[in-house]
C-alpha positions, 0 to 999 in steps of 0.5 A: 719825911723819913720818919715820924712818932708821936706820943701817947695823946697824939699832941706831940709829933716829931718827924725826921729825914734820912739824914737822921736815925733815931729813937724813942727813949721816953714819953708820956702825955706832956713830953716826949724824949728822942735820941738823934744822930745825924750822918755827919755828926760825931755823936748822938744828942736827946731832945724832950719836946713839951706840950705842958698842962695848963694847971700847975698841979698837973705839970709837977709829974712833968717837972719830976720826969725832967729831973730824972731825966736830967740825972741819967742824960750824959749827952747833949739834951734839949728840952724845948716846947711849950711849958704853959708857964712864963719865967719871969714877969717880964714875959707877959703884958696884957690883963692883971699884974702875974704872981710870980709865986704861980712860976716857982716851980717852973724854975725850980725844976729849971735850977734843979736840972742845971739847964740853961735858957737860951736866948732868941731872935724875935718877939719876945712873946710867943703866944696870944690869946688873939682879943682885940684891944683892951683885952690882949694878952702876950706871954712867952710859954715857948721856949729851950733849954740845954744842958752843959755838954748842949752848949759845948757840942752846939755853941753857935745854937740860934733859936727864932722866934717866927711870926704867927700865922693862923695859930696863937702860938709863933713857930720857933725854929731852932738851927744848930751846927752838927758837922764838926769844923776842923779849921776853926781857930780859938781865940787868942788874946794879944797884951798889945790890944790894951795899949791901941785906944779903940780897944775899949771903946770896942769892947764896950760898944759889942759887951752893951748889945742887949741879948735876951736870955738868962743870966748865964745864957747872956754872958756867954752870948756877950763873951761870944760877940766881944772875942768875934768882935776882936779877932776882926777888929785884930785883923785890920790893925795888925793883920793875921799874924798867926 
């Protein structure tokens, strides 16, 4: 690796290669803020990587320092780690039933810096506290989120979640496309499509794939699937003819 940081606590580290330059724009003991750019990309982005407390009452600072951030970031961001705290009741199975009143201002804070959650490949639990049966206990206290102009600049982002080895959390590994892709076509939709009688069929089929995420992440993943589903599909009843 070219070059590595970490923050005041040493519990959080980033390392990038020659590839990239970078900077430290913030950090504390729950986060630390880079800005990226790479040598083939048009423009720079931020990431915040997280190592949350595990109390609510020593989050809220983080919380607050995710809100600033959130007013002065014009460029692509990321806030991405563990936030020690699940989203939704969903994310946990094992022990007493979670309150989600222990997540309001997890969410708060996600509503409030108009990020959105993106889905993911794999478990849906990313951490365990590794007992046997009868007392295990999954949730999902790993994840990311962008802003607006992230999913504009990096629309085709996958985030994974990878098996764990040795450790109680699973890596998540996160691949974006940074080289700018001039001979990339738009969607176009074509009235004839209405009237071939696979055309329904085919939309409901791709629009009925399950994706995980929220609500926002989800339509878009859908909107996504269905308009590749089609340009395809369009291919082979009527050829290329653009």
């Amino acid at each position: 690796m070219h070059q590595a940081a970490s923050n005041i606590n040493y519990k959080i580290w980033i390392f990038w290669d020659q590839d990239f330059t970078g900077s430290i724009i913030d950090q504390d003991e729950q986060q630390m803020t880079v800005e990226l750019k790479h040598v083939e990309a048009v423009g720079v982005f931020q990431l915040t990587i997280v190592y949350a407390k595990c109390k609510a009452n020593l989050r809220r600072p983080l919380w607050e320092v995710l809100r600033q951030t959130s007013l002065t970031c014009t460029i692509p961001w990321c806030v991405l780690g563990d936030f020690n705290v699940i989203a939704s009741i969903e994310e946990k199975i094992g022990s007493l039933p979670y309150q989600m009143r222990k997540s309001l201002e997890f969410l708060s804070m996600i509503e409030d810096c108009g990020l959105v959650v993106l889905g993911f490949y794999g478990s849906r639990y990313t951490w365990s506290n590794g007992r046997g049966p009868g007392s295990i206990i999954w949730k999902r206290l790993d994840r990311e989120m962008v802003n607006d102009n992230w999913l504009i600049s990096f629309p085709a982002t996958t985030i994974s979640h990878l098996s764990s080895i040795g450790f109680d959390h699973n890596p998540l590994l996160m691949e974006m496309n940074i080289r700018q892709d001039t001979s990339k076509k738009y969607f176009k939709f074509l009235n004839c499509w209405v009237e071939n009688e696979g055309f329904i069929p085919l939309v409901h089929e791709v629009w009925n794939q399950e994706v995980r995420g929220n609500a926002m992440w989800i339509v878009h993943q859908k909107l996504k699937a269905v308009s590749n589903a089609l340009s395809k599909w369009s291919r082979q009843e009527y050829v290329d003819i653009f």
